[in-house]
C-alpha positions in Angstrom: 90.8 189.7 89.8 92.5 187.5 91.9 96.4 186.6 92.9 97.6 183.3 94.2 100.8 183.4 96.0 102.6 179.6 95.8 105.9 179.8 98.4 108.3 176.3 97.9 111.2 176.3 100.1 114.7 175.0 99.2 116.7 172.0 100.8 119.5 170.3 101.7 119.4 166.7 101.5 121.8 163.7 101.8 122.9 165.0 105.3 126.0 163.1 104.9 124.9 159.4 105.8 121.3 160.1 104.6 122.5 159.6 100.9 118.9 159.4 99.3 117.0 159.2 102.5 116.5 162.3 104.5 115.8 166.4 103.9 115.8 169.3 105.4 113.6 172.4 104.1 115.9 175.6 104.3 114.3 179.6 105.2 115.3 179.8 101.1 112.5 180.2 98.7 110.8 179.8 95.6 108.0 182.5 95.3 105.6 182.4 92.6 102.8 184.6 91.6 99.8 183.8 89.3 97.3 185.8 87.8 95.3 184.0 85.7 94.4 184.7 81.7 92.5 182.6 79.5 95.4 181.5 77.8 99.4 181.1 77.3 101.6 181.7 79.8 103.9 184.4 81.0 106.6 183.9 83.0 108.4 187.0 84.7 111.3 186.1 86.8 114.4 187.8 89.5 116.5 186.6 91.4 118.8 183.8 91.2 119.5 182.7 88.0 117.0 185.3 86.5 118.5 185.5 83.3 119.0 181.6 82.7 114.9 180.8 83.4 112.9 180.3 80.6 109.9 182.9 80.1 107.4 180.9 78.3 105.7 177.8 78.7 108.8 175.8 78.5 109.8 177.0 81.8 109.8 173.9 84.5 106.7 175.1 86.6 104.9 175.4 83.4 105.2 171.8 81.7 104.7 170.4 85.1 101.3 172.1 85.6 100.6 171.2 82.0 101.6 167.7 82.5 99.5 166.9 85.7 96.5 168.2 83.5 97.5 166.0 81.0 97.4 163.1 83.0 93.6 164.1 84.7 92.6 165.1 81.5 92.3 168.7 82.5 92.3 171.6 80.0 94.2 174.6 82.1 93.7 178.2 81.3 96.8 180.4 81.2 98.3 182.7 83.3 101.0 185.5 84.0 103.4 183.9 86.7 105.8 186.6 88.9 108.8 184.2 89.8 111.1 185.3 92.4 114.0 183.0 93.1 116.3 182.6 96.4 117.4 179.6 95.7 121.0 179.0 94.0 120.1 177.1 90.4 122.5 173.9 90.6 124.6 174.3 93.6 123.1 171.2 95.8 119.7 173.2 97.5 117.0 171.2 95.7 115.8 174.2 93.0 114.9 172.0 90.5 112.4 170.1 93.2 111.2 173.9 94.4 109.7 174.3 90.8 108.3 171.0 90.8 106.3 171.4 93.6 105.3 174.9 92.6 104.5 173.5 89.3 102.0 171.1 91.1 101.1 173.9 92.8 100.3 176.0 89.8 98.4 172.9 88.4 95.8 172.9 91.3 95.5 176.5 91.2 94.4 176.9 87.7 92.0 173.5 88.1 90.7 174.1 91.2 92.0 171.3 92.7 93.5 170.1 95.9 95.2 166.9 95.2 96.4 164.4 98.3 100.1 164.0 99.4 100.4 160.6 97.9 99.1 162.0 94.1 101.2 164.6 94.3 104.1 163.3 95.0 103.5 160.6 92.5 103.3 163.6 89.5 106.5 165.7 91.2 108.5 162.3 90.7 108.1 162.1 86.8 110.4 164.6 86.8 113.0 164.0 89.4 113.6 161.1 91.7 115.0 163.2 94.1 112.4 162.6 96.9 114.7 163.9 99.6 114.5 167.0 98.3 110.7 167.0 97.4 109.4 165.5 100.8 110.7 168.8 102.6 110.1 171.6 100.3 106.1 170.4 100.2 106.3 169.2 104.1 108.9 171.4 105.6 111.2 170.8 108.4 113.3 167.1 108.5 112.0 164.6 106.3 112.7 160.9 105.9 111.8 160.1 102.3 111.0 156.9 100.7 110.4 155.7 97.4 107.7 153.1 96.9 106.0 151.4 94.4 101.7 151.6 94.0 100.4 149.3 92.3 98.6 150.6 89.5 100.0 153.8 90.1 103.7 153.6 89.5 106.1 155.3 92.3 105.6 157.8 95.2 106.9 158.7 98.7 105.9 157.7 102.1 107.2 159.9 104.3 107.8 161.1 107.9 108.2 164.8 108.9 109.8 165.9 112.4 110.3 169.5 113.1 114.1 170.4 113.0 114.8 172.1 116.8 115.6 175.6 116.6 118.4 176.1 118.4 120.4 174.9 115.6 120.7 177.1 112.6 122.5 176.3 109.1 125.9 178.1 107.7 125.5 177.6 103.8 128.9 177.8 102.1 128.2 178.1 98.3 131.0 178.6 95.9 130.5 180.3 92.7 130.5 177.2 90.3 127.9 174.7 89.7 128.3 170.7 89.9 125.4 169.3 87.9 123.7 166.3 89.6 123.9 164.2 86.9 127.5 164.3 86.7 127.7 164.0 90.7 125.8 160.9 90.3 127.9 158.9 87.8 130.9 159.7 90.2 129.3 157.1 92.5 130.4 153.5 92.3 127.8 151.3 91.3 128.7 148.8 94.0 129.8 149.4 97.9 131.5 147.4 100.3 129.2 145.7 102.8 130.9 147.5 105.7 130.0 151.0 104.6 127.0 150.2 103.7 126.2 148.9 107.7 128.3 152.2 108.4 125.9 154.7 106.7 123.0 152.8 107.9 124.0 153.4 111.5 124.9 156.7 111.2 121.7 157.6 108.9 119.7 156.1 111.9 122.1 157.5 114.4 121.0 161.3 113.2 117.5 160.4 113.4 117.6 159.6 117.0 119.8 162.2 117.7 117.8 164.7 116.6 115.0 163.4 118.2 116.3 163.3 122.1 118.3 166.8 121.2 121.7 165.0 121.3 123.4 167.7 119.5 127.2 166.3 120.4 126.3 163.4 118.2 125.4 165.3 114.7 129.2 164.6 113.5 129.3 161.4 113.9 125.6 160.8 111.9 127.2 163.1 109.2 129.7 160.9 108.7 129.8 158.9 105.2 131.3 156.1 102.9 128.5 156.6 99.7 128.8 159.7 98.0 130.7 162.2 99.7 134.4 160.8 99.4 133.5 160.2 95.8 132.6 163.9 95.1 134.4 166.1 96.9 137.6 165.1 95.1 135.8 166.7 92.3 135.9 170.8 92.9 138.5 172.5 94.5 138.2 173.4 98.6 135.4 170.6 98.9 137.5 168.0 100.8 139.2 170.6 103.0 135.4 172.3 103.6 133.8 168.1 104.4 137.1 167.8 107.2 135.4 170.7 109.2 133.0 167.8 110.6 136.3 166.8 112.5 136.5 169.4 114.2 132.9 169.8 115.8 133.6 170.2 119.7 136.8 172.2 119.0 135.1 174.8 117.2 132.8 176.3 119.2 129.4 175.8 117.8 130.0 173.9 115.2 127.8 170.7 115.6 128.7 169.4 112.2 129.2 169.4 108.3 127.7 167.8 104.9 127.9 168.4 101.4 124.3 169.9 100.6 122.5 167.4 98.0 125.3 167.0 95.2 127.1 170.1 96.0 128.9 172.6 95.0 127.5 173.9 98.2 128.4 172.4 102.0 126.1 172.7 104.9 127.1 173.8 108.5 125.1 173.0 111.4 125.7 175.5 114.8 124.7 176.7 117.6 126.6 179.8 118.2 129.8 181.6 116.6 128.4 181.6 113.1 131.0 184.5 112.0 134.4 182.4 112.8 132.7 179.3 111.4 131.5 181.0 107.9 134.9 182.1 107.6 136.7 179.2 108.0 134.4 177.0 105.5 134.6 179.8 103.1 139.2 179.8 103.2 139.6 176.5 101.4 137.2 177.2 98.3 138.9 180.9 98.5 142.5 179.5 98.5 141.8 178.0 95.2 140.8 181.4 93.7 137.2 180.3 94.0 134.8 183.2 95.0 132.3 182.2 98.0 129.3 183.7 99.6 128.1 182.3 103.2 124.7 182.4 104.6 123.0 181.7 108.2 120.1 180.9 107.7 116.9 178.8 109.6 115.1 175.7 108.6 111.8 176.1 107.6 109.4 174.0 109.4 106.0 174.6 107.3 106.9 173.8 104.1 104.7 174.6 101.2 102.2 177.4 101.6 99.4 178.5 98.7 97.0 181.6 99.5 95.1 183.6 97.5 93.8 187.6 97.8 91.5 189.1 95.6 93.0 192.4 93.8 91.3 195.7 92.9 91.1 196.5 89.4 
């Protein structure tokens, strides 16, 4: 008897100007067991949002395995899947992309079949266009994600991974209610102004390169933003006062920088050092509303994806 052990990682994408462009896989995961069975499928799950998962073969990582076997015309055996969840269900860290790719996953463990980048992406985007979120959780580390068309093949992602530097960590501020992406995304106007659209451009580049020479000082100004955050954070309480910590990187020490993670409710912190002070003080807005919320230092995972398998003794 053999086990497969699938490990996803969750994300933050956005990154404050990167609004649909860039991702960075978070030390959060998405753990998945399989035995296999001849048939049906058994889902047993902890963790976050335990209780809320479905069991059966209506859970997410399920019909996607089903439906990339669909599409090859592959018939799939079943299998008894041991699903333990880090990641926070709807609070902006990319847990719906997490299944997708273990669901891919789960498809090429059951069919014996290692499919390429570009075919896997181009399944995992049925299901959500949120390539800045899928590009890291398969890749790991920073990754620029964009949506292309191939002909005769409909969309998928070209994409370019760098590894994130170490020395800067990740304060996750999650408050205890969700914000729904879909609802997120109809707060954004369907037209912007020319200027901030040049202003996110330059800022979305502006983090790229700063990243790459290790200009640290710099990470505020790239996470600056006219698309989406100014139209969300209005929308939960402690938001807007948690997004005006970017201000005051350089008088905090080691604080770098602040973004709303994906579509929220949760806001990312990048440091260096002092994570204690800085935890507190993106944790006192939410908690001034009445809002509980829990704070986590964390690193960025810079592998990505990662599928083994051990034999068991019966």
């Amino acid at each position: 008897m053999k086990r497969t052990e699938i490990i996803v990682p969750a994300s933050t994408s956005n990154l404050g100007a990167s609004f649909d462009t860039c991702g960075l896989a978070l030390a959060l995961y998405l753990k998945v067991g399989v035995e296999e069975c001849d048939s049906g499928f058994e889902v047993i799950a902890t963790g976050e949002g335990a209780e809320d998962l479905p069991r059966d073969e209506t859970n997410l990582i399920v019909r996607v395995a089903r439906a990339v076997a669909d599409s090859r015309g592959k018939r799939l055996g079943g299998a008894r899947l041991f699903v333990t969840n880090e990641i926070p269900l709807a609070r902006g860290l990319g847990s719906s992309s997490a299944a997708i790719v273990a669901g891919v996953s789960l498809y090429e463990t059951l069919a014996g079949e290692r499919l390429n980048e570009d075919e896997l992406f181009r399944y995992a985007l049925e299901f959500e266009e949120h390539g800045d979120n899928l590009a890291p959780s398969l890749k790991g580390g920073l990754v620029v994600a964009c949506i292309v068309e191939r002909r005769g093949y409909g969309q998928s992602l070209v994409t370019v991974k760098r590894a994130w530097p170490e020395e800067v960590k990740i304060i996750l501020a999650i408050p205890e209610f969700e914000m729904e992406t879909a609802e997120m995304r109809a707060a954004l106007p369907q037209e912007v102004a020319m200027t901030d659209a040049v202003f996110n451009v330059q800022r979305a580049a502006l983090l790229q390169a700063a990243i790459s020479e290790k200009r640290f000082e710099l990470l505020s100004e790239a996470l600056r933003d006219r698309l989406h955050q100014p139209h969300r954070a209005p929308l939960a309480p402690g938001l807007k006062e948690m997004l005006k910590l970017n201000g005051e990187a350089g008088r905090v020490r080691g604080l770098l920088g602040v973004a709303l993670s994906g579509a929220g409710s949760t806001v990312a912190a990048f440091v260096t050092e002092n994570g204690d002070e800085i935890a507190a003080l993106l944790r006192a807005p939410v908690e001034a509303a009445g809002i509980a919320a829990r704070t986590l230092e964390i690193a960025v995972d810079n592998r990505g994806r990662r599928v083994s398998t051990q034999r068991l003794e019966v």
